[in-house]
N, CA, C, O and CB atoms as a CASP TS submission, in Angstrom:
PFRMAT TS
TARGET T0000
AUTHOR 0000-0000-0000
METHOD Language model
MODEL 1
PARENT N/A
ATOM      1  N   UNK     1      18.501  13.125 -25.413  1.00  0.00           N
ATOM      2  CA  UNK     1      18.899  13.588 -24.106  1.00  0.00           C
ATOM      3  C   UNK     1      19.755  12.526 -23.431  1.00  0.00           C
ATOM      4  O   UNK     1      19.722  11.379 -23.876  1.00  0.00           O
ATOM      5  CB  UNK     1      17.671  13.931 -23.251  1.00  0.00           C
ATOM      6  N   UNK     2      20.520  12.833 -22.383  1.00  0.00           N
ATOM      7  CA  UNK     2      21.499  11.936 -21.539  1.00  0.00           C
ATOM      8  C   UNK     2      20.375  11.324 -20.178  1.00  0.00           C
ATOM      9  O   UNK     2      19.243  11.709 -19.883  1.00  0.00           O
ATOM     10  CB  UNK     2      23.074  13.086 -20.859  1.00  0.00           C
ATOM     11  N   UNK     3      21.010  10.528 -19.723  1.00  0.00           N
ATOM     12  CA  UNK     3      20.353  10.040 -18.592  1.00  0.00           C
ATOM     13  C   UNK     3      20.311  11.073 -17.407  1.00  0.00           C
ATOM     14  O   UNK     3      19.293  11.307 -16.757  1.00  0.00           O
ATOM     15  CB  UNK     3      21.020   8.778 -18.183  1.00  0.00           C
ATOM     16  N   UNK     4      21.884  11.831 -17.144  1.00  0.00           N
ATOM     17  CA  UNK     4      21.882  12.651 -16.362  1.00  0.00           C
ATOM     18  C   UNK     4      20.493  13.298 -16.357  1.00  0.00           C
ATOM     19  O   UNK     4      19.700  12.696 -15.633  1.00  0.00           O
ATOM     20  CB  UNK     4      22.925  13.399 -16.583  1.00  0.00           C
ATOM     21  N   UNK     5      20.092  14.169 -16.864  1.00  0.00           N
ATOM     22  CA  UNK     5      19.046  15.150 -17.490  1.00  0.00           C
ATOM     23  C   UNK     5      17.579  14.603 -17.566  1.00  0.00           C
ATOM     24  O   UNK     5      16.681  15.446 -17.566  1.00  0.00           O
ATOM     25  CB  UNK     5      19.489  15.514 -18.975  1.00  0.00           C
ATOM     26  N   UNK     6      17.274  13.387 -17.626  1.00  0.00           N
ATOM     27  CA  UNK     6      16.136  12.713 -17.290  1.00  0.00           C
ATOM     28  C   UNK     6      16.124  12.083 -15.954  1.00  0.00           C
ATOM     29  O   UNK     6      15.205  12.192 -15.144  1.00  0.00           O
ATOM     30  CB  UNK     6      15.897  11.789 -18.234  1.00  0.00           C
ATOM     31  N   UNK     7      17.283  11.374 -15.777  1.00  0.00           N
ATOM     32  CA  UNK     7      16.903  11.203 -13.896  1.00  0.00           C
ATOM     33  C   UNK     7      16.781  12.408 -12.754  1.00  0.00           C
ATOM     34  O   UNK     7      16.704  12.221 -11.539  1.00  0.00           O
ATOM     35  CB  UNK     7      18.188  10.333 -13.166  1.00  0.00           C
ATOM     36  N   UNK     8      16.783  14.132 -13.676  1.00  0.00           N
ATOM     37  CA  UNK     8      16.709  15.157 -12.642  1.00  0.00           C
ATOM     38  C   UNK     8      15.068  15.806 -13.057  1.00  0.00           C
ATOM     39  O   UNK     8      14.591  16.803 -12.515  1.00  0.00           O
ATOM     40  CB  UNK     8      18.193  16.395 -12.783  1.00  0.00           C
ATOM     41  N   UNK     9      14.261  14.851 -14.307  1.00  0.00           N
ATOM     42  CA  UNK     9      12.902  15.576 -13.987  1.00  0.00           C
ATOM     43  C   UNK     9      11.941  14.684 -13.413  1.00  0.00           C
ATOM     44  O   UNK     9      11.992  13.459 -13.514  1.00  0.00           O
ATOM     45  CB  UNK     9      12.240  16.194 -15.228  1.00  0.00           C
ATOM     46  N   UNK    10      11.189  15.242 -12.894  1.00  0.00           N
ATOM     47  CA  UNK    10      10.177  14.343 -11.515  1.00  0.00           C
ATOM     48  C   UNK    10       9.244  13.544 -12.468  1.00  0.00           C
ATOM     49  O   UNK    10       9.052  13.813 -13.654  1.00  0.00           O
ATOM     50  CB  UNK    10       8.964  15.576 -10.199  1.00  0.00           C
ATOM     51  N   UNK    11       8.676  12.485 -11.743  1.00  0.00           N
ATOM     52  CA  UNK    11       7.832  11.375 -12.451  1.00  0.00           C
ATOM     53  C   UNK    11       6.391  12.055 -12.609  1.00  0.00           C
ATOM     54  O   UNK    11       5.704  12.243 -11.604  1.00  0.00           O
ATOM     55  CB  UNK    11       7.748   9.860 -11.501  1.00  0.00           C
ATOM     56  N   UNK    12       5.937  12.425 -13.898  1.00  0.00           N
ATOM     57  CA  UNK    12       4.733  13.030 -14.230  1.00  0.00           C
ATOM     58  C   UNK    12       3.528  12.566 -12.667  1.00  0.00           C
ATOM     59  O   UNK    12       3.028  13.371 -11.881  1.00  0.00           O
ATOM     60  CB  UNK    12       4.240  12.294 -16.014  1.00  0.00           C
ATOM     61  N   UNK    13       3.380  11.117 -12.669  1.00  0.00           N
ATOM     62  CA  UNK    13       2.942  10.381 -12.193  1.00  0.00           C
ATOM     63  C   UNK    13       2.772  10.701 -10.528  1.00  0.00           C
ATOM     64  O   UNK    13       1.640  10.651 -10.047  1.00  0.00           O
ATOM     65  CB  UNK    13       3.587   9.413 -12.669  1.00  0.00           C
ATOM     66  N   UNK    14       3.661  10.953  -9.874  1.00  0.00           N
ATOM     67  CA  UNK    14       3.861  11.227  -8.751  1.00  0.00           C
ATOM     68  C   UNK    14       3.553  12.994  -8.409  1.00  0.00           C
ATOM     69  O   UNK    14       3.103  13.532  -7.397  1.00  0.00           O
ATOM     70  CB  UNK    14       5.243  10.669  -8.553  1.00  0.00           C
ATOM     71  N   UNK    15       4.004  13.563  -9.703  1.00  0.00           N
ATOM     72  CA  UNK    15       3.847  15.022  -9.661  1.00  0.00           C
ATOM     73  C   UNK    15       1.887  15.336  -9.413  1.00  0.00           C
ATOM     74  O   UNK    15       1.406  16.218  -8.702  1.00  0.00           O
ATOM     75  CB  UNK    15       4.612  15.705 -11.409  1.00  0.00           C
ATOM     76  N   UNK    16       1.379  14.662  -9.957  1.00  0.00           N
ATOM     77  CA  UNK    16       0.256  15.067  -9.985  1.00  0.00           C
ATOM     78  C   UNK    16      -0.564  14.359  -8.678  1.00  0.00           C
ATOM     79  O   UNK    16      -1.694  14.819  -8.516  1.00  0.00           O
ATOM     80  CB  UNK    16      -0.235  14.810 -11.364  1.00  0.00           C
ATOM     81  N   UNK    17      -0.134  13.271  -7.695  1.00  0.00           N
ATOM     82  CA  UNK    17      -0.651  13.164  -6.804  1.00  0.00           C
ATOM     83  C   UNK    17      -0.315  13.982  -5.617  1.00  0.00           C
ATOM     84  O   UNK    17       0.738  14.501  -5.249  1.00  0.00           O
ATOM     85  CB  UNK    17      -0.628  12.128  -6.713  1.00  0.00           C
ATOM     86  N   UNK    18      -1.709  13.944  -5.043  1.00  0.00           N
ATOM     87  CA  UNK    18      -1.751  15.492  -3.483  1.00  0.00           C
ATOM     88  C   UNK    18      -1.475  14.718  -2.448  1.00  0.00           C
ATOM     89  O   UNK    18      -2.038  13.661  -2.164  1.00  0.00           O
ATOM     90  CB  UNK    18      -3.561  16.514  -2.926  1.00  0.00           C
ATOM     91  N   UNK    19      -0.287  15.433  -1.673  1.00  0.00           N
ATOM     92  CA  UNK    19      -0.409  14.972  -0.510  1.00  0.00           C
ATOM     93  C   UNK    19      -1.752  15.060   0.600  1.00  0.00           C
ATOM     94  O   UNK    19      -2.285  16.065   1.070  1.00  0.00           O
ATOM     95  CB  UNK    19       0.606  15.494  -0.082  1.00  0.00           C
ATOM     96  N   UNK    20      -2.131  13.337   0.858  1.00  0.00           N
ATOM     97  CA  UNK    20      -3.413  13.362   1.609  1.00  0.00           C
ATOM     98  C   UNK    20      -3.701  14.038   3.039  1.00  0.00           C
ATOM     99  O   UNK    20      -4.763  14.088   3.658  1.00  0.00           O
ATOM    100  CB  UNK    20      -3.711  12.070   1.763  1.00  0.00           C
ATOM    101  N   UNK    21      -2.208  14.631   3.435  1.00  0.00           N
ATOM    102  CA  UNK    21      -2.725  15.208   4.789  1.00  0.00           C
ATOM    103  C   UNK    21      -2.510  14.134   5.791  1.00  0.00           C
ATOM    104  O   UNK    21      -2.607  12.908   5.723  1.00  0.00           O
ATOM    105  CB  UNK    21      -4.320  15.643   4.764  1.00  0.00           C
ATOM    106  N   UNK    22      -2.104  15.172   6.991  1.00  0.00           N
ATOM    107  CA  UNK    22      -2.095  14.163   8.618  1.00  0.00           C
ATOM    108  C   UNK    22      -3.035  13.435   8.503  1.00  0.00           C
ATOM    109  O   UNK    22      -3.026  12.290   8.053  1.00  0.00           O
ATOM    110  CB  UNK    22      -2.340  14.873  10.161  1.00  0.00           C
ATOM    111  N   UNK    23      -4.261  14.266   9.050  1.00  0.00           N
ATOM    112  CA  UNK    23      -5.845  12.938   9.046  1.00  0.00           C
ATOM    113  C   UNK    23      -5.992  12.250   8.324  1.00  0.00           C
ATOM    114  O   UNK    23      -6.144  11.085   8.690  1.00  0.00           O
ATOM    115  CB  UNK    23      -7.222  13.223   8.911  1.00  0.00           C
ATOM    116  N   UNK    24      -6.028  12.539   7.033  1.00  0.00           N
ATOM    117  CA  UNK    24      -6.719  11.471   6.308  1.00  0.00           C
ATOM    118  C   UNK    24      -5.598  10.324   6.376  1.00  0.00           C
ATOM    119  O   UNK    24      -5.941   9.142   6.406  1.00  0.00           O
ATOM    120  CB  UNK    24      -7.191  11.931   4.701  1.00  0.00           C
ATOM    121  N   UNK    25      -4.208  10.717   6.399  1.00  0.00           N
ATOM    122  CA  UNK    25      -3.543   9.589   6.115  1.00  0.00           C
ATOM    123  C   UNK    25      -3.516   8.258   7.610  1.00  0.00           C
ATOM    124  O   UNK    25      -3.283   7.050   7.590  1.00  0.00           O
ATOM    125  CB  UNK    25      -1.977  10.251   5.644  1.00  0.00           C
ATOM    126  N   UNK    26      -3.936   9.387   8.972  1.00  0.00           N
ATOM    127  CA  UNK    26      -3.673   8.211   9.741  1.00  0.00           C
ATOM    128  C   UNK    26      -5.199   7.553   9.732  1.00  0.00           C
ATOM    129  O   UNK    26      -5.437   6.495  10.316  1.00  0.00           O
ATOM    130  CB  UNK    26      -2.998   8.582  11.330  1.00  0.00           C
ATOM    131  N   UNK    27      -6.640   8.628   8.683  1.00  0.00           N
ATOM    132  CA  UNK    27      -7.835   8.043   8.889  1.00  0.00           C
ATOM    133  C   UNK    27      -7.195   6.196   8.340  1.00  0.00           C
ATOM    134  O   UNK    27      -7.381   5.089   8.844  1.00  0.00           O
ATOM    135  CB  UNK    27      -9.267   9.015   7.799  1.00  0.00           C
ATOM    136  N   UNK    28      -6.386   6.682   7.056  1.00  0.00           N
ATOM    137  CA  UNK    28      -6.620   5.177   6.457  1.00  0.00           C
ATOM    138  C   UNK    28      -5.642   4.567   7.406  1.00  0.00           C
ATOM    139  O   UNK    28      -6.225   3.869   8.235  1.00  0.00           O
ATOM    140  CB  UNK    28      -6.236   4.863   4.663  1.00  0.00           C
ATOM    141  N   UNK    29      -4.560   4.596   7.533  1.00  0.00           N
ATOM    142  CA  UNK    29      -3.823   3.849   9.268  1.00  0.00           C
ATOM    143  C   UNK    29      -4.929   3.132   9.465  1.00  0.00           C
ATOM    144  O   UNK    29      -5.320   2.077   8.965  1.00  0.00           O
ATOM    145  CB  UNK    29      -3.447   5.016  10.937  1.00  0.00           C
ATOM    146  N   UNK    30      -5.377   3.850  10.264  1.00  0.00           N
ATOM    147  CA  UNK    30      -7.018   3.514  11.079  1.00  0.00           C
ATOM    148  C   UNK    30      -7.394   2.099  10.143  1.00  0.00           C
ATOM    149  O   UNK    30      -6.945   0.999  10.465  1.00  0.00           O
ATOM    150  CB  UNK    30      -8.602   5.160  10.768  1.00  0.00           C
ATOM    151  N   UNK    31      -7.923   2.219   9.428  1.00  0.00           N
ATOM    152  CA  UNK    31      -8.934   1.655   8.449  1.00  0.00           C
ATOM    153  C   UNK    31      -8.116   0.496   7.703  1.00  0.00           C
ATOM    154  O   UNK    31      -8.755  -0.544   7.543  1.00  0.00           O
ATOM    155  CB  UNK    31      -9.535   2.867   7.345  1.00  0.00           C
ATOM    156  N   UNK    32      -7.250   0.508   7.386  1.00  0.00           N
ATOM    157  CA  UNK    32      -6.607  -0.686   6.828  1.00  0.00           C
ATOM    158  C   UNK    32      -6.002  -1.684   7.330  1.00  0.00           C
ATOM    159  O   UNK    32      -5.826  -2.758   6.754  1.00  0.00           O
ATOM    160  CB  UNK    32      -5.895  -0.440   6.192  1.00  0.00           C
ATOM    161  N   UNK    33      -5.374  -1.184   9.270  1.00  0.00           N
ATOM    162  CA  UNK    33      -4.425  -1.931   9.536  1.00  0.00           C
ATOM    163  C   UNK    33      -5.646  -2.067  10.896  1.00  0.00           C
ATOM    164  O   UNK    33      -5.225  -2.242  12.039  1.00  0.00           O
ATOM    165  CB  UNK    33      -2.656  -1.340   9.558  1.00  0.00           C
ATOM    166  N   UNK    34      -6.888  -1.984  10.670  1.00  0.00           N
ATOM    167  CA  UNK    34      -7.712  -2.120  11.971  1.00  0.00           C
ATOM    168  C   UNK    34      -7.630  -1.989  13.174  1.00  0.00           C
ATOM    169  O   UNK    34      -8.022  -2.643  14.140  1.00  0.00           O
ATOM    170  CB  UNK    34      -8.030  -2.909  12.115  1.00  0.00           C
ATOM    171  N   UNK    35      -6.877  -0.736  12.981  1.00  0.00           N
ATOM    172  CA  UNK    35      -6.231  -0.247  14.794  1.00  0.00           C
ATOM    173  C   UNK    35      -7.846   0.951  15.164  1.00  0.00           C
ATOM    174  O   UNK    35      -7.726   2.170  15.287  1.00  0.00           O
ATOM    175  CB  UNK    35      -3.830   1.228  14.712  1.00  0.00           C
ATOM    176  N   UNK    36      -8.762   0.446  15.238  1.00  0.00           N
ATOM    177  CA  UNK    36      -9.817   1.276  15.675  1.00  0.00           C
ATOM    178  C   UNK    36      -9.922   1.807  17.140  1.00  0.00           C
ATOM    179  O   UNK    36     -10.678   2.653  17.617  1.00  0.00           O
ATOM    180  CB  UNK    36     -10.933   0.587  15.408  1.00  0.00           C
ATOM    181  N   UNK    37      -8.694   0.873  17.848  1.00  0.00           N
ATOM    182  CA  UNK    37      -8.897   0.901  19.136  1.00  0.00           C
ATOM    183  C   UNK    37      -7.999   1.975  19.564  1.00  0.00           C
ATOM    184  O   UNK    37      -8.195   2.419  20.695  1.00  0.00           O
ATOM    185  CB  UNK    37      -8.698  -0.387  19.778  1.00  0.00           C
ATOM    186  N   UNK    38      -6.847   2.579  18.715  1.00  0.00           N
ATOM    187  CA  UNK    38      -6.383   3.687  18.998  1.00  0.00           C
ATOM    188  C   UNK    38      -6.964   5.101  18.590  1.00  0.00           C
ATOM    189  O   UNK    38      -6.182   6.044  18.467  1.00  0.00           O
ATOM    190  CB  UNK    38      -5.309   3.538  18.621  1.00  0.00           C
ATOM    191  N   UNK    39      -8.441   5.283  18.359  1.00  0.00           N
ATOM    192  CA  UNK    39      -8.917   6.600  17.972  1.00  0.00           C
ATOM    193  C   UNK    39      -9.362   7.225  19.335  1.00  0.00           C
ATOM    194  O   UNK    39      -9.027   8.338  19.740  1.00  0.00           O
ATOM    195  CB  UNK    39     -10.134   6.533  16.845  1.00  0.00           C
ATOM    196  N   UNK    40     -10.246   6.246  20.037  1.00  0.00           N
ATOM    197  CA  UNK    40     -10.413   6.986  21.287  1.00  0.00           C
ATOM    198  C   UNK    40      -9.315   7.504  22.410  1.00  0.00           C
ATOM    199  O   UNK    40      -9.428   8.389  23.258  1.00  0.00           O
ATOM    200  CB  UNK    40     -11.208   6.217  21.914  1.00  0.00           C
ATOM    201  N   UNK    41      -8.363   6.744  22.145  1.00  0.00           N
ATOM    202  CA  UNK    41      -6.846   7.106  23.090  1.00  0.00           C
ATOM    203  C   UNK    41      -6.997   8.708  22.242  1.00  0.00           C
ATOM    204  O   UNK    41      -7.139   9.719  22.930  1.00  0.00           O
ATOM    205  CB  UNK    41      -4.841   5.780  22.638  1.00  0.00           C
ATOM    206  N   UNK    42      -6.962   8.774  21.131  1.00  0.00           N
ATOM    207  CA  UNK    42      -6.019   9.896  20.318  1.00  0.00           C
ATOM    208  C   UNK    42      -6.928  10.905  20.821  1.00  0.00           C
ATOM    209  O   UNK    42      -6.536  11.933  21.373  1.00  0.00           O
ATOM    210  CB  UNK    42      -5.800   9.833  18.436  1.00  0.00           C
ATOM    211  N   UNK    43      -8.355  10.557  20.595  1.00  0.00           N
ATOM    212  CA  UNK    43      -9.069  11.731  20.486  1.00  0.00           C
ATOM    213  C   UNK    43      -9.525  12.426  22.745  1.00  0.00           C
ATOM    214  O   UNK    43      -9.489  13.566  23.208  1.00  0.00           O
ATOM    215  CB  UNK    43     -10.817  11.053  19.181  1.00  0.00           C
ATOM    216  N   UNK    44      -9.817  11.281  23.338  1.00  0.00           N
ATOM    217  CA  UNK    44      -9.401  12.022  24.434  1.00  0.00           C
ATOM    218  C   UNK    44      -8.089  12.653  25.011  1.00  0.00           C
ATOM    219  O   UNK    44      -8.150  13.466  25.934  1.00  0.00           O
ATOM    220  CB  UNK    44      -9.721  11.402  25.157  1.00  0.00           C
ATOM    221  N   UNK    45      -6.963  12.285  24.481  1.00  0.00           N
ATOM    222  CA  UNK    45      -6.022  13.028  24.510  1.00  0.00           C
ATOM    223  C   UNK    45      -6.045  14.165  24.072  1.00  0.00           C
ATOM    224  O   UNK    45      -5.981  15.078  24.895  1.00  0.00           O
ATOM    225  CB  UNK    45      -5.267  12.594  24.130  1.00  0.00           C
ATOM    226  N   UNK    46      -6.125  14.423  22.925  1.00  0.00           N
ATOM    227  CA  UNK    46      -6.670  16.031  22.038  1.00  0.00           C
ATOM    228  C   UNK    46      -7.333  16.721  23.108  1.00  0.00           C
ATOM    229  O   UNK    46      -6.945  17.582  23.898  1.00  0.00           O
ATOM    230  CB  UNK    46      -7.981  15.889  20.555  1.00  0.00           C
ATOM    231  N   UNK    47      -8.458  16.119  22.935  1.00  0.00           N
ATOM    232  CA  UNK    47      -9.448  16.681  24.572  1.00  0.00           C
ATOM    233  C   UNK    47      -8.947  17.366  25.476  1.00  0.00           C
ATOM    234  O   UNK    47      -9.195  18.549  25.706  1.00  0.00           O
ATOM    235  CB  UNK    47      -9.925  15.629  25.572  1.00  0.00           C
ATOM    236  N   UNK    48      -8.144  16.606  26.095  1.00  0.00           N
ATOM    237  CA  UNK    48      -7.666  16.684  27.414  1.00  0.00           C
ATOM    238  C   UNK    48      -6.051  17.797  26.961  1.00  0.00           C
ATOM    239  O   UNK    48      -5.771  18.727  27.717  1.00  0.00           O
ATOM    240  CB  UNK    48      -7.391  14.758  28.171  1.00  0.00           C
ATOM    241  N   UNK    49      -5.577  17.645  26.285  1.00  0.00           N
ATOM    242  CA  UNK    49      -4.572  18.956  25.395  1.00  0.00           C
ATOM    243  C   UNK    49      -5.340  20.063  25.522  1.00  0.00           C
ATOM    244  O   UNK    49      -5.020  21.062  26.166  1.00  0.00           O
ATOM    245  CB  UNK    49      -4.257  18.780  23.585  1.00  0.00           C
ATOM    246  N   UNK    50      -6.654  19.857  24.741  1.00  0.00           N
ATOM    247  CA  UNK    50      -7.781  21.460  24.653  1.00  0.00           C
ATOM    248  C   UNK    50      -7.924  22.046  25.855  1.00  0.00           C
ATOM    249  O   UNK    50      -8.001  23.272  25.944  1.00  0.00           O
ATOM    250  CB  UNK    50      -9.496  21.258  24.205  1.00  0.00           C
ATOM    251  N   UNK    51      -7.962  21.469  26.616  1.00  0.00           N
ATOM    252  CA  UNK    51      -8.806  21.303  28.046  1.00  0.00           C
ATOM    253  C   UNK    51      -7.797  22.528  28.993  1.00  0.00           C
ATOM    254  O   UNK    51      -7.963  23.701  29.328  1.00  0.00           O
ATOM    255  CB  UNK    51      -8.718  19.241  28.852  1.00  0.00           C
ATOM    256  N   UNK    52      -6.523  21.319  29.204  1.00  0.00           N
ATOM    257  CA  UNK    52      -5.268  22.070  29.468  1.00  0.00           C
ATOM    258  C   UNK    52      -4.894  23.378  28.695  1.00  0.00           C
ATOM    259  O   UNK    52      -4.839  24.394  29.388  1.00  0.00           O
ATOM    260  CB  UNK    52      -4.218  21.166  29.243  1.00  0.00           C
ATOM    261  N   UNK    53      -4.612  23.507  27.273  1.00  0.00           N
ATOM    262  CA  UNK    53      -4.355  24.689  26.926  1.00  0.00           C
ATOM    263  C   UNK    53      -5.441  25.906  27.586  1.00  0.00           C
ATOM    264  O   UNK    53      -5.008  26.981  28.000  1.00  0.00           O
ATOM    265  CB  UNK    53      -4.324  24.581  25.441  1.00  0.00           C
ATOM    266  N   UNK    54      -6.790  25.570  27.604  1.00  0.00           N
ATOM    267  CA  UNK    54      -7.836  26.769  27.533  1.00  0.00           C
ATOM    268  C   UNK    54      -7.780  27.036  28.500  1.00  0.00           C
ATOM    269  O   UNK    54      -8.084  28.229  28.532  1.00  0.00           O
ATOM    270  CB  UNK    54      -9.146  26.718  27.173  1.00  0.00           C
ATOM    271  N   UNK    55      -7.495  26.578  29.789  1.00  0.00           N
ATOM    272  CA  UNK    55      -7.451  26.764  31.700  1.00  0.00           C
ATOM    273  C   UNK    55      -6.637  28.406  31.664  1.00  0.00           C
ATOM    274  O   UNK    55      -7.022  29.263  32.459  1.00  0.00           O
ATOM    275  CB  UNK    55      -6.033  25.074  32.852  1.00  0.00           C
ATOM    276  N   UNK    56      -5.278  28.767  30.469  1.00  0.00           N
ATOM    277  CA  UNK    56      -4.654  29.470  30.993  1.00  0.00           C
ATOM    278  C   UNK    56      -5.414  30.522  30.094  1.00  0.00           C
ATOM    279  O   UNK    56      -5.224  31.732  30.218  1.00  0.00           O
ATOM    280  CB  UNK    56      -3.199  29.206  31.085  1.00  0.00           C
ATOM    281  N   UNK    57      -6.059  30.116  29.419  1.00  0.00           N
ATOM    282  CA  UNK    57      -6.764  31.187  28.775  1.00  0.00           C
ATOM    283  C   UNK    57      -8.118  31.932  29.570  1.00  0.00           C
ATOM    284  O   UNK    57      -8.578  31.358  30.558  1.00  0.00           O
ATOM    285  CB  UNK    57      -7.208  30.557  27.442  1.00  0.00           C
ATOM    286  N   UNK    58      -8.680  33.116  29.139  1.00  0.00           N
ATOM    287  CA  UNK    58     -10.219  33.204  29.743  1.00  0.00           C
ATOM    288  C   UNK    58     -11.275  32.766  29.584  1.00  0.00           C
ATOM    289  O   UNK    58     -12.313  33.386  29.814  1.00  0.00           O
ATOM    290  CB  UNK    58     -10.669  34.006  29.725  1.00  0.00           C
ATOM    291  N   UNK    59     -11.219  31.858  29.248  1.00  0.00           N
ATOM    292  CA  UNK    59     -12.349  30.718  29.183  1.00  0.00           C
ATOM    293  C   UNK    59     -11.971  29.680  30.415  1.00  0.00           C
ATOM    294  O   UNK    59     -12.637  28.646  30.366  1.00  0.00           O
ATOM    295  CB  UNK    59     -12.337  29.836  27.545  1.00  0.00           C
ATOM    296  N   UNK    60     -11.167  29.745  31.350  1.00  0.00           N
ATOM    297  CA  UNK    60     -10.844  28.987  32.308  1.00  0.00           C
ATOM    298  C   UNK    60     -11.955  28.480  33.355  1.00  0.00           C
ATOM    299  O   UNK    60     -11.950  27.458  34.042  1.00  0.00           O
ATOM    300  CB  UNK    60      -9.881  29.648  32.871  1.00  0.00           C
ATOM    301  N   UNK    61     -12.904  29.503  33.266  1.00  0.00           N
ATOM    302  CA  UNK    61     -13.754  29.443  34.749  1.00  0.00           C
ATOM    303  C   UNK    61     -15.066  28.243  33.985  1.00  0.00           C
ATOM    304  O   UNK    61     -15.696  27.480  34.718  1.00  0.00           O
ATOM    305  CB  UNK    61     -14.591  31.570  35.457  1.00  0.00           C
ATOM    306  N   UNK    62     -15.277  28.279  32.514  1.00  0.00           N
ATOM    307  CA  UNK    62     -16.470  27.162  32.115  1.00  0.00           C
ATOM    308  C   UNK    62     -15.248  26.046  32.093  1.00  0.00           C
ATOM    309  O   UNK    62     -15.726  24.933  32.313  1.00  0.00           O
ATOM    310  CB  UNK    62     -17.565  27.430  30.329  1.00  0.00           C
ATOM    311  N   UNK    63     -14.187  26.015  31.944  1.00  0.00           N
ATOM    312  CA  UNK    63     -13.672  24.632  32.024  1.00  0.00           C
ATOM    313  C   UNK    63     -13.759  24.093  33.392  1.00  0.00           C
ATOM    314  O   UNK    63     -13.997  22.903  33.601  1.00  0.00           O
ATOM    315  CB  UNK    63     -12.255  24.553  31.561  1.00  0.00           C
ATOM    316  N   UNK    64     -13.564  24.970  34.340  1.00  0.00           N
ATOM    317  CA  UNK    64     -13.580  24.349  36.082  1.00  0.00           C
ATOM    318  C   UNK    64     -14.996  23.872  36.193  1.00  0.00           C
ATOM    319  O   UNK    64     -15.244  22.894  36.898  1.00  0.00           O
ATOM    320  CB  UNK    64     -13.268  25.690  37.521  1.00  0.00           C
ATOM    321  N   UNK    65     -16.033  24.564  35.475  1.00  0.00           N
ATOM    322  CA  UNK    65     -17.444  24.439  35.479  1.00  0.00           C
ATOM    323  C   UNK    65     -17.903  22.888  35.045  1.00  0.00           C
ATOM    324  O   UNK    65     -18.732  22.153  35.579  1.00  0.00           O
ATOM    325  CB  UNK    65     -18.033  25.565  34.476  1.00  0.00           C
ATOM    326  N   UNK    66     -17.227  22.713  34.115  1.00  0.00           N
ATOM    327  CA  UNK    66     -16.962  20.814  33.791  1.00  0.00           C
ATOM    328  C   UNK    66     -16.899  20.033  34.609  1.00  0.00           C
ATOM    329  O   UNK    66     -17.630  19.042  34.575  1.00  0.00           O
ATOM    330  CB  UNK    66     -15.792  20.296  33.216  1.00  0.00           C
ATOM    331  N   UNK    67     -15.947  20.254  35.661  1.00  0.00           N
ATOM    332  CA  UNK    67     -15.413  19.459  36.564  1.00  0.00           C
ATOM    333  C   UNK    67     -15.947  19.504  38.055  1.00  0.00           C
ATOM    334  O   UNK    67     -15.456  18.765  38.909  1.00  0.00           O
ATOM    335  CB  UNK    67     -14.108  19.729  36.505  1.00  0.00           C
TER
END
C-alpha cells in the first residue's frame, strides 16, 4: 500500500477508546488538577439555573415556597 492510503485509516488504538463524557471528564479536571474548590460554584449555579428555569413552569408556587 502507499502512504496516502494508510495515513486515511484511523489508529486502531484511538478507534476503540469512548469518549468519557462532559462529567466524567471535568470529574477528573476536578481530581487531578485539585480544583475541588470549583464544584460547589458549579453545582449551586446548576441549582440556581433549575430554580430559575422551574419559576416559569407550574411548579412555580413550591419554588416561592423555598424562599
Amino acid at each position: 500500500m502507499n502512504k496516502k492510503s494508510e495515513s486515511n485509516r484511523p489508529d486502531p488504538k484511538r478507534v476503540a477508546v469512548k469518549d468519557p463524557g462532559i462529567i466524567r471528564e471535568f470529574a477528573s479536571f476536578l481530581r487531578y488538577n485539585k480544583k475541588w474548590w470549583i464544584a460547589p460554584i458549579l453545582i449551586v449555579t446548576v441549582l440556581m439555573m433549575a430554580m430559575v428555569f422551574l419559576s416559569a413552569s407550574p411548579a412555580a408556587p413550591f419554588i416561592y415556597a423555598l424562599f
